[in-house]
C-alpha positions in Angstrom: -7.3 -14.6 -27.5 -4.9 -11.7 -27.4 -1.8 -10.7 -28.0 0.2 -8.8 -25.8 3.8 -7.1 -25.6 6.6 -7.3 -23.5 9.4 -4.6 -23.4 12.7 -6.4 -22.6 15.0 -4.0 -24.6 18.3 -3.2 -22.4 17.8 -6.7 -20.2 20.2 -9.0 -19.7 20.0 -12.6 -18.8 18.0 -14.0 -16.6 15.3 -10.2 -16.7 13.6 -11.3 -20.1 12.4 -14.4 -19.0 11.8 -13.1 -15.0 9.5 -9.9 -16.7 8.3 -13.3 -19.1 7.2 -15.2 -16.5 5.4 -12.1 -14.1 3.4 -11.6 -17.5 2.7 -15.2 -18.4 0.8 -15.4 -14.6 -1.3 -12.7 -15.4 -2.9 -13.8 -19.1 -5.3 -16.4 -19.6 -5.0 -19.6 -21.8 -4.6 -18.7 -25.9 -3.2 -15.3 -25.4 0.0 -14.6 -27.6 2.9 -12.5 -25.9 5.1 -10.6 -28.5 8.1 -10.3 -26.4 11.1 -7.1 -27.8 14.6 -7.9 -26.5 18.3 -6.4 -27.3 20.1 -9.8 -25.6 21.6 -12.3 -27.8 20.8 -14.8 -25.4 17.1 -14.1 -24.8 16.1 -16.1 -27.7 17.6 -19.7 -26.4 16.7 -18.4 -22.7 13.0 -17.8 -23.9 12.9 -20.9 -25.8 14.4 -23.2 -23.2 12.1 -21.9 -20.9 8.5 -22.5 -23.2 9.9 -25.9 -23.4 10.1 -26.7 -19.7 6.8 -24.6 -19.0 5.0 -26.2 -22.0 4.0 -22.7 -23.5 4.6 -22.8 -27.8 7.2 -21.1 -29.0 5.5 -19.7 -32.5 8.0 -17.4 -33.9 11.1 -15.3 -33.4 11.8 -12.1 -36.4 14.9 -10.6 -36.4 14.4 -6.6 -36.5 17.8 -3.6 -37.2 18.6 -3.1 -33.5 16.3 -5.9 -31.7 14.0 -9.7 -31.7 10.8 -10.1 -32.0 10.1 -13.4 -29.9 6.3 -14.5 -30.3 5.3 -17.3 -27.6 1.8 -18.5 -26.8 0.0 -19.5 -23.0 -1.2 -22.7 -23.2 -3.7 -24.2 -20.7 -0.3 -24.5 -17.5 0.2 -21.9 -15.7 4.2 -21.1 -15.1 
């Protein structure tokens, strides 16, 4: 397992989870993603989407200027 970051500071709705998805496709089963973002939005976007794609949705922190979303791959691809 590994964890991995995503840089979606500055990215509106619908890049966090397009950049999300492009990533997800390219990890293998177990890894955790640790996803930055500066939208709002991003965290109900994010989470919608782990729900349709079946992917856990572990954590989200809330940082000064930015989230901290934490999602994990599960064994379906997206």
């Amino acid at each position: 397992m590994n964890t991995h970051q995503l840089n979606a500071k500055g990215l509106k709705c619908p890049m966090p989870v397009i950049k999300l998805q492009q990533l997800v496709r390219q990890l293998s089963v177990g890894d955790q993603i640790e996803i930055a973002c500066t939208d709002p939005a991003a965290e109900k976007d994010i989470r919608s989407w782990c729900k349709i794609n079946r992917h856990p949705f572990l954590n989200v922190k809330s940082e000064i200027d930015h989230l901290l979303i934490y999602i994990q791959i599960d064994g379906r691809k997206s």
